[in-house]
N, C-alpha and C positions, 0 to 999 in steps of 0.2 A: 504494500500500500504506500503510494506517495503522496502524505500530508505534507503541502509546504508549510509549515508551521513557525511560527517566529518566536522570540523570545518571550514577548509582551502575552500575559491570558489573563482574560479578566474573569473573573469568578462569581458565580450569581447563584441562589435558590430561587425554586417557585414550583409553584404546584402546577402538574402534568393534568388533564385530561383525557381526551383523546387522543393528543396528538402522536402520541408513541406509538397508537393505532394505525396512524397513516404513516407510516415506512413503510419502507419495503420489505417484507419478510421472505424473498424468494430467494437470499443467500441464506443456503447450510455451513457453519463452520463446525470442521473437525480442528481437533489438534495437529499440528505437524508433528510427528514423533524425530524427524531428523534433525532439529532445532532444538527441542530437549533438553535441558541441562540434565549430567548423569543423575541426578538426587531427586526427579520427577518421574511417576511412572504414570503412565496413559493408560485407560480402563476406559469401560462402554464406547466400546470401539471408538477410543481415540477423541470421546466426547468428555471425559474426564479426567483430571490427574487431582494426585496424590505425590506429598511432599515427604519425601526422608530425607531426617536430619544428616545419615549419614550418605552419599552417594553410591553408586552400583562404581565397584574399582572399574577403572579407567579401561582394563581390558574387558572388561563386559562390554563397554558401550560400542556401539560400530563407530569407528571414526571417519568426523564428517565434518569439513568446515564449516556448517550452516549450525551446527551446534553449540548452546550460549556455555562457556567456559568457565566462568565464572559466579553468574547468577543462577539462579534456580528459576529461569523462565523459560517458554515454551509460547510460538507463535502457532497461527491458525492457517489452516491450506490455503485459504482464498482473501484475494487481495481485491482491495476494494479501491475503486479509482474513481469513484462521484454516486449521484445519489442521496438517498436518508435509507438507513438502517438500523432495523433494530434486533437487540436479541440478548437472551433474558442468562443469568449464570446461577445456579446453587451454590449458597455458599453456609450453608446453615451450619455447617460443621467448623468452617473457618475461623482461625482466631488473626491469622496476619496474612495478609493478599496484597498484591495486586491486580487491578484488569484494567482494559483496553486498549488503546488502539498505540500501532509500532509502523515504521517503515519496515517494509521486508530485509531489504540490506543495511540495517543500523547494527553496529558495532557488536560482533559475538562475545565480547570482551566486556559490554555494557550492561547495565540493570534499567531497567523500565521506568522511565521517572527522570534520572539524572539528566538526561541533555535534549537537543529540541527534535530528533527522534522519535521520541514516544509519547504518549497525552495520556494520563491514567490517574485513576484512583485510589487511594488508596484502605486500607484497614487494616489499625495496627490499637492494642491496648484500650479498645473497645470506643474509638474514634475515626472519621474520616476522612481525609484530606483529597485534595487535588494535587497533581503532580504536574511538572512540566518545568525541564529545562534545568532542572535540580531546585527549585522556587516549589514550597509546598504550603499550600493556603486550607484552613478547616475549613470542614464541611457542617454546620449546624441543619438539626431536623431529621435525619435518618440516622435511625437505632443499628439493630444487629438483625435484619432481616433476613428470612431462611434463604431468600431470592432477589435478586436483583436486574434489571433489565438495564441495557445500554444502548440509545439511542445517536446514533452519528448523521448529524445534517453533514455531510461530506463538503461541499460547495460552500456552506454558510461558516467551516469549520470550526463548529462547535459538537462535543461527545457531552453528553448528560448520563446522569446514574439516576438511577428510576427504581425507589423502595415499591415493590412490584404487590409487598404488603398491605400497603395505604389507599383508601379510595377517598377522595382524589389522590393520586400516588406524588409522595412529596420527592423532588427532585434538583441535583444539582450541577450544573451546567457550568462546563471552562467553554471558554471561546477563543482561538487564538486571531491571534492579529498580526498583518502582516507588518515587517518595520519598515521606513520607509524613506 
């Protein structure tokens, strides 16, 4: 996926409707298992992972330069290049995550968040944050929901996190901005 993405993200809550209704729901993503960090294992065919503290040794894992070295993430087969999309994660079990959206060729050597690469969320110590560009701003208004949905207006490049719990579902939204 190529977000041109800029330094500058401005950060906003509000309450969702329908509108997460109106994406597109006709991309399926699986997990890439070749991207992988060795300490992630993929389940329901490639629709889940599972984090071990300690990794699978190094000769386990197939070696593949498309796999993150470092971090403990894991990118998805299909790349998305315009459009609104949406699509919802489990996370009920989760105590520290990240999710969303990454360039396909951002740095295997990098973690999700740190540089202007990746746009994501985050949940750690039973708080939210937004990430982007190593800049991390709270999230107020969404708890520890079993699910959660993510919304990308692709064009408008803004990703929203969607407590899939709440009706009206409370939601919060980075937007990047190009610098200029």
């Amino acid at each position: 996926m190529a977000l041109p993405l800029a330094r500058l993200c401005r950060w906003g809550a509000k309450r969702w409707g329908a509108a997460a209704g109106e994406a597109r729901r006709g991309v399926s993503f699986k997990l890439e298992e070749k991207t992988a960090h060795s300490s992630l294992a993929l389940f329901k065919k490639d629709t889940g992972v599972k984090y071990g503290l300690v990794g699978l040794e190094p000769t386990q894992v197939a070696l593949n330069v498309e796999r993150f070295r470092e971090w403990a993430v894991v990118l998805a087969d299909t790349a998305v290049t315009n459009g609104r999309h949406y699509w919802e994660v489990t996370v009920k079990r989760s105590q520290q995550f990240r999710i969303g959206v990454a360039d396909v060729d951002m740095s295997r050597d990098s973690c999700i968040g740190v540089d202007d690469r990746s746009w994501v969320f985050s949940y750690a110590q039973r708080k939210w944050h937004t990430m982007l560009a190593n800049e991390k701003a709270p999230i107020e208004g969404i708890g520890q929901p079993e699910k959660v949905g993510l919304l990308l207006e692709y064009e408008a490049k803004k990703l929203s996190l969607v407590d899939v719990s709440q009706v009206p579902s409370a939601a919060a939204t980075c937007r990047a901005v190009r610098e200029s």
